[in-house]
C-alpha atoms as a printed R data frame, in Angstrom:
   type eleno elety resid chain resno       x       y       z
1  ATOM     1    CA   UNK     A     1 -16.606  -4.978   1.939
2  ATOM     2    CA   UNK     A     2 -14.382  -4.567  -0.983
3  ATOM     3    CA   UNK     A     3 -15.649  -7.622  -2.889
4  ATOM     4    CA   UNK     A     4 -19.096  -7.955  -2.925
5  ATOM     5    CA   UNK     A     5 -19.386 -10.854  -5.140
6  ATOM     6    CA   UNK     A     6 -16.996 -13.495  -5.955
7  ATOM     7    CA   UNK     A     7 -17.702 -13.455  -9.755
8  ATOM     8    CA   UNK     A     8 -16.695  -9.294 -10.084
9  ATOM     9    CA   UNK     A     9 -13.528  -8.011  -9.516
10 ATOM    10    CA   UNK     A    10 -12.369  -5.975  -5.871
11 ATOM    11    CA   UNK     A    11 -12.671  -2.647  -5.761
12 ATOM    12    CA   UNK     A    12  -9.561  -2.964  -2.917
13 ATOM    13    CA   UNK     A    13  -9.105  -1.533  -0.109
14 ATOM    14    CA   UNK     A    14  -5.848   0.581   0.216
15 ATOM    15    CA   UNK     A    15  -3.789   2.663   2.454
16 ATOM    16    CA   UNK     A    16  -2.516   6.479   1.664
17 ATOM    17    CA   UNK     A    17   1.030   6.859   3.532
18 ATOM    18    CA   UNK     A    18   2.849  10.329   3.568
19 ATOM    19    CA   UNK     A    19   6.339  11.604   5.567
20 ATOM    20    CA   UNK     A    20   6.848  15.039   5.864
21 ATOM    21    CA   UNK     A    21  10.373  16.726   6.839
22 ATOM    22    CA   UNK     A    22  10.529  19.055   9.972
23 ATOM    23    CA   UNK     A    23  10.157  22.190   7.948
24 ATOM    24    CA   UNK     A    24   7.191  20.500   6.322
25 ATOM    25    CA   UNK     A    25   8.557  19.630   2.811
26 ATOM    26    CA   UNK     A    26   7.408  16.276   1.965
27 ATOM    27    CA   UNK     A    27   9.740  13.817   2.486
28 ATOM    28    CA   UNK     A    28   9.279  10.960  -0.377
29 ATOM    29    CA   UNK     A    29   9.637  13.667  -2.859
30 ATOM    30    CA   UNK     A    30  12.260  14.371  -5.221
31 ATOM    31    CA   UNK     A    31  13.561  17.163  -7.717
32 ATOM    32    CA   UNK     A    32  13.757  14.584 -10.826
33 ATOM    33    CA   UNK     A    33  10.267  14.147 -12.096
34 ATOM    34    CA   UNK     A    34   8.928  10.432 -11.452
35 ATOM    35    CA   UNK     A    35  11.256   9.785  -8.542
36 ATOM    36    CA   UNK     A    36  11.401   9.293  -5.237
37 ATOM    37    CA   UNK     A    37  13.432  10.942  -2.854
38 ATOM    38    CA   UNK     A    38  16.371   8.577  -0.796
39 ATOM    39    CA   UNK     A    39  14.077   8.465   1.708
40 ATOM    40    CA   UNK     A    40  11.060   7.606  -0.506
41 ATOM    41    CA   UNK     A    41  13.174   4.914  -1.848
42 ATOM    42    CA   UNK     A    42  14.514   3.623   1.787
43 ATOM    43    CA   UNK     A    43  10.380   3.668   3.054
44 ATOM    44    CA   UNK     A    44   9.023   1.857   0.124
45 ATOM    45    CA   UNK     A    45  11.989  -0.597   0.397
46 ATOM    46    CA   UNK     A    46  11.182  -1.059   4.282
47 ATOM    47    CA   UNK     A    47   7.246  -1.394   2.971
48 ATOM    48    CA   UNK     A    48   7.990  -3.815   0.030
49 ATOM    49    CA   UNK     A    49  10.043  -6.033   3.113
50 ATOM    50    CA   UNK     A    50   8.033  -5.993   5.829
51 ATOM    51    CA   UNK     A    51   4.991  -6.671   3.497
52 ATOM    52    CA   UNK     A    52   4.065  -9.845   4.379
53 ATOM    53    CA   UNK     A    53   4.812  -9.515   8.226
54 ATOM    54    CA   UNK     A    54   2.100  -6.815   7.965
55 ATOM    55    CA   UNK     A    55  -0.618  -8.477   6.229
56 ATOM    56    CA   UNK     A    56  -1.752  -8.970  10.458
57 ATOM    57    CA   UNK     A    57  -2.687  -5.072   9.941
58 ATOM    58    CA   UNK     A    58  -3.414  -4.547   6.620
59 ATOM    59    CA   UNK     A    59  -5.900  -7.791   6.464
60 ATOM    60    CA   UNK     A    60  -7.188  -8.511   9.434
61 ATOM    61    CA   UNK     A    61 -10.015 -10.519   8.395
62 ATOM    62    CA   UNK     A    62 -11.125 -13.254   6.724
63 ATOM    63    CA   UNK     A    63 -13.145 -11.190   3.824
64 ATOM    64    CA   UNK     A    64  -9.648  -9.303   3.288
65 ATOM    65    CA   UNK     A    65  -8.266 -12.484   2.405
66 ATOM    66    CA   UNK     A    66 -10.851 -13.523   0.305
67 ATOM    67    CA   UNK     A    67 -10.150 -10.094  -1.783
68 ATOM    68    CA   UNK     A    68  -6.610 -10.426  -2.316
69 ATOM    69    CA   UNK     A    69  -7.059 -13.558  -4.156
70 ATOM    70    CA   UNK     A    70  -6.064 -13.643  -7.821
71 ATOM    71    CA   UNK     A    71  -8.752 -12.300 -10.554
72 ATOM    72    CA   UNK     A    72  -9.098  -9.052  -8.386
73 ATOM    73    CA   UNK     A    73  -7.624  -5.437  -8.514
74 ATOM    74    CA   UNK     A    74  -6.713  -6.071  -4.553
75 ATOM    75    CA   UNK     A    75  -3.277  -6.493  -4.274
């Protein structure tokens, strides 16, 4: 459990995401330092919006919940 105790904050639990082109070059990244490729930018766009519609996946139970509350690193 990512929160252990109500009064300390989450240690979160989080989820590692990668794209890779067909000739295995990774897709999100980009020749200017600190940016994201177009299709970085167009994935984390599509993440940002369907953020909420996925909280069925990313949270699926009630102790997720309770670590996503304010006061807690959890997002």
């Amino acid at each position: 459990m990512a929160k252990i105790n109500p009064a300390w904050a989450g240690s979160s639990g989080h989820v590692h995401q990668s794209l890779w082109t067909a000739d295995r070059a990774p897709a999100f990244a980009s020749d200017a330092p600190g940016q994201l490729s177009e299709t970085g930018s167009q994935y984390l766009a599509g993440v940002v919006e369907l953020a909420k519609d996925m909280t069925a996946i990313y949270l699926p139970t009630v102790n997720s919940y309770k670590r996503s509350e304010g006061g807690s690193w959890a997002g």
